[in-house]
ROVONU-299112 format. One record per residue (C-alpha): residue number from 1; chain; x negated, y, z. Coordinates in steps of 0.1 Angstrom, whole numbers, plus 5000, padded with zeros to 4 digits. Each point is the difference from the previous one (the first is absolute). Layout:
<nr->NUM	kette->A	xx->X	yy->Y	zz->Z>
...
***
This chain:
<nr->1	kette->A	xx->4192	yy->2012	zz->5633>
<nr->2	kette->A	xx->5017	yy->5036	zz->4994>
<nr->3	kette->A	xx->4992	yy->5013	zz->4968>
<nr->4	kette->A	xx->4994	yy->5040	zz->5002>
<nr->5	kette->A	xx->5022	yy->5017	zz->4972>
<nr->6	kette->A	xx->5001	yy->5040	zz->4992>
<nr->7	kette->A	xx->5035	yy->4996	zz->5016>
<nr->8	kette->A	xx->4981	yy->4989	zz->5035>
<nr->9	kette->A	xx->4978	yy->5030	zz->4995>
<nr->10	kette->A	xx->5006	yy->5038	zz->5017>
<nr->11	kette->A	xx->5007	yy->5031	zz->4976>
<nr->12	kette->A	xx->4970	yy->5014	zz->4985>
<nr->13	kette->A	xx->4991	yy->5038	zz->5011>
<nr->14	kette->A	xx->5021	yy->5027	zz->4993>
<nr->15	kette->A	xx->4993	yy->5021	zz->4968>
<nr->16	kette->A	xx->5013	yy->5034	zz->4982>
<nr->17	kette->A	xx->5028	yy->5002	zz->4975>
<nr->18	kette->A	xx->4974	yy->5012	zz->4979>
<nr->19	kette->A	xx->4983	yy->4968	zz->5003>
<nr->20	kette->A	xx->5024	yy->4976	zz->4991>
<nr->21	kette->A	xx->5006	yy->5021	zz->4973>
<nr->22	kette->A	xx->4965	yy->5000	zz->4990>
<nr->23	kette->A	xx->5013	yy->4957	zz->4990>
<nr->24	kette->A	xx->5013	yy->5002	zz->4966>
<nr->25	kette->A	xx->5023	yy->4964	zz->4998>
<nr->26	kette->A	xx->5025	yy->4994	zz->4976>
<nr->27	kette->A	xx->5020	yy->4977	zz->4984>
<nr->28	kette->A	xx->4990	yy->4979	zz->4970>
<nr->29	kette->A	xx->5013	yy->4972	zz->4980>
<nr->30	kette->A	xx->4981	yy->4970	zz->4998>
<nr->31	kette->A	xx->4994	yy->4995	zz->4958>
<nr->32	kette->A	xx->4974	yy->4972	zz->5005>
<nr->33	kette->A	xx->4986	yy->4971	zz->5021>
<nr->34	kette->A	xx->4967	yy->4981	zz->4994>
<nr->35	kette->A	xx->4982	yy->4971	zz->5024>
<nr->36	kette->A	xx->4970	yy->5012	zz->5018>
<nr->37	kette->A	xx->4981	yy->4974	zz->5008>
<nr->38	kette->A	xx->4965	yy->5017	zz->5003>
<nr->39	kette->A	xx->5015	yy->5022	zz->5033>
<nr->40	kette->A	xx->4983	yy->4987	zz->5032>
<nr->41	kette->A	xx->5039	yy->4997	zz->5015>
<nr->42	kette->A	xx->5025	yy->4983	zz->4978>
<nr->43	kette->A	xx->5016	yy->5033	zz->4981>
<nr->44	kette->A	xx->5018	yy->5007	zz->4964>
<nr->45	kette->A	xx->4990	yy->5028	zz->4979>
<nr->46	kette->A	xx->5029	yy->5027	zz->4994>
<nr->47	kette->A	xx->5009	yy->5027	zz->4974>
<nr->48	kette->A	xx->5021	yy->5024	zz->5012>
<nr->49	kette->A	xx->5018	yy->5030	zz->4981>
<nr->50	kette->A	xx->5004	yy->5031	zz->5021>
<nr->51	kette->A	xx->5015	yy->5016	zz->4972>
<nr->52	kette->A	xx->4987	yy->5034	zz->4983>
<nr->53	kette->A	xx->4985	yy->5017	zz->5029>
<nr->54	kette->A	xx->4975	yy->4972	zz->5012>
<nr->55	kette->A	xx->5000	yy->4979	zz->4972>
<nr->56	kette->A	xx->4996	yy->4960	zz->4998>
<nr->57	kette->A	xx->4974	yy->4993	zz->5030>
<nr->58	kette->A	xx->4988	yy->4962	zz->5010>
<nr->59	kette->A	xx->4996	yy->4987	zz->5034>
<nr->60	kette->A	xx->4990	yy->4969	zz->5016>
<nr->61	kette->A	xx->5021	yy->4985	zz->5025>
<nr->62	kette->A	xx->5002	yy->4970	zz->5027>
<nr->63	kette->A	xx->5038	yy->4989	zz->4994>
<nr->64	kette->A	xx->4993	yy->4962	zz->4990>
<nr->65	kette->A	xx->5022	yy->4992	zz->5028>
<nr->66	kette->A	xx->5035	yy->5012	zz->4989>
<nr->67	kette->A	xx->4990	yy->5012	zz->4962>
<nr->68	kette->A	xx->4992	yy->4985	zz->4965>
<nr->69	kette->A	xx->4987	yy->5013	zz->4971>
<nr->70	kette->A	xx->5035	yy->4995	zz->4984>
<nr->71	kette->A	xx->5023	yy->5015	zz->5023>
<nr->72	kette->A	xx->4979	yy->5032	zz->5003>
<nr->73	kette->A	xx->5008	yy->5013	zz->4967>
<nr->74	kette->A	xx->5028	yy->5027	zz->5007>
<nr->75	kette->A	xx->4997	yy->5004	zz->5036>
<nr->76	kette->A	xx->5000	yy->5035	zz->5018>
<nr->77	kette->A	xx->4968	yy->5004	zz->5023>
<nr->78	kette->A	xx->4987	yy->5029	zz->5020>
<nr->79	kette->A	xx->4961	yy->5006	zz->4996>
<nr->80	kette->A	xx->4976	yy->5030	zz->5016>
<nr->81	kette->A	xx->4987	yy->5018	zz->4965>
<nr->82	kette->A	xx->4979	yy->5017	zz->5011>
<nr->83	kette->A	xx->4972	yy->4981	zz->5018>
<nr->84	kette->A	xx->4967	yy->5000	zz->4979>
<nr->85	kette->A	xx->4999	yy->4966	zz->4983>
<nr->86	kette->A	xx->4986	yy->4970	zz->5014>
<nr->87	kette->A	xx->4977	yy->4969	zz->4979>
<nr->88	kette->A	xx->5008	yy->4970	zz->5008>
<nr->89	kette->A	xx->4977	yy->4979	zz->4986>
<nr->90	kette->A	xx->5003	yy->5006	zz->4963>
<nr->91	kette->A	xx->5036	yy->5019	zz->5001>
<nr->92	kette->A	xx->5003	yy->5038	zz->5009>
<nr->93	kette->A	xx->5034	yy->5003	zz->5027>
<nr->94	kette->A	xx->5012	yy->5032	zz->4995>
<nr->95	kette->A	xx->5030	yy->5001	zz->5024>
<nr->96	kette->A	xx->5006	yy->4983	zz->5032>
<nr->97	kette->A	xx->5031	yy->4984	zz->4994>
<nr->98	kette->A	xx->5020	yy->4999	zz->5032>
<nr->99	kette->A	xx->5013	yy->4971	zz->5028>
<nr->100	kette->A	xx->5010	yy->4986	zz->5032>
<nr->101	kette->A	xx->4990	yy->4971	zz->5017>
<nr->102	kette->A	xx->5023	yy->4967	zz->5006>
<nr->103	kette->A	xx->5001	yy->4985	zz->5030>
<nr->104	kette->A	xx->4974	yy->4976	zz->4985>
<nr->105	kette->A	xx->4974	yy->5029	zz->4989>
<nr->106	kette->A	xx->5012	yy->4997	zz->4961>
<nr->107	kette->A	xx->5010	yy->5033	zz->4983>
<nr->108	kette->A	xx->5036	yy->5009	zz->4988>
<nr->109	kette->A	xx->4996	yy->5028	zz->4980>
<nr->110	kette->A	xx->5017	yy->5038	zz->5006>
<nr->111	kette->A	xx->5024	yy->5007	zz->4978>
<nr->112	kette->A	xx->5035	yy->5021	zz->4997>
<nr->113	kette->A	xx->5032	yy->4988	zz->5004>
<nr->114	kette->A	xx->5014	yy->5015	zz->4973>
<nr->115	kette->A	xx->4994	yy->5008	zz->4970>
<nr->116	kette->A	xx->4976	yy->5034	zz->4995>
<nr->117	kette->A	xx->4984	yy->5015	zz->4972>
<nr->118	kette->A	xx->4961	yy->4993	zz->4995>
<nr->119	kette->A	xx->4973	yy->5021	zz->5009>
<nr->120	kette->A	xx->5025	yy->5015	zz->5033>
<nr->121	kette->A	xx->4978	yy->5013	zz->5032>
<nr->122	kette->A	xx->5003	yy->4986	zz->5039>
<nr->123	kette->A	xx->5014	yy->5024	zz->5022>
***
């Protein structure tokens, strides 16, 4: 049986400029990982520090897969900042921290190649 991925999936409708500028992601460093075990899907609980202009946000994410809680700590991620935060269950997401699927389904998280200063905007 074929598993459908994003990757098997045709490219979404065509938008503005204006409207992928209208998605505020940036780059943030990873200060803090927790277990979640209350989420539905297995998920860790992160702190992230976008630096001065967004601040220290949290997010919940499904990266059990390819991630622990202690080799998070550091780590470079991109996140949309701008979404309106999300409960989930008793913890308030307040960025979508960002992914792609494996060829199994897991998620490997977005992140720069280099080195970049925090709180830097997509473009």
């Amino acid at each position: 049986m074929h598993l459908l991925h994003a990757a098997d999936t045709p490219a979404a409708p065509t938008i503005s400029f204006d409207q992928f500028l209208a998605v505020d992601i940036r780059v943030g460093r990873i200060i803090a990982a927790e277990p979640f075990p209350e989420a539905r899907k297995p998920a860790l609980k992160l702190t992230i520090d976008f630096g001065g202009g967004v601040g220290i946000k949290r997010s919940s994410a499904q990266i059990t897969e390819h991630y622990s809680v202690d080799t998070l700590p550091g780590r470079l991620v991109a996140a949309v900042v701008n979404f309106p935060p999300r409960q989930i269950g008793k913890f308030m997401s307040e960025v979508l921290t960002l992914g792609f699927q494996d060829a199994d389904g897991a998620v490997v998280l977005f992140t720069p190649d280099h080195d970049v200063p925090i709180g830097g905007r997509l473009f």
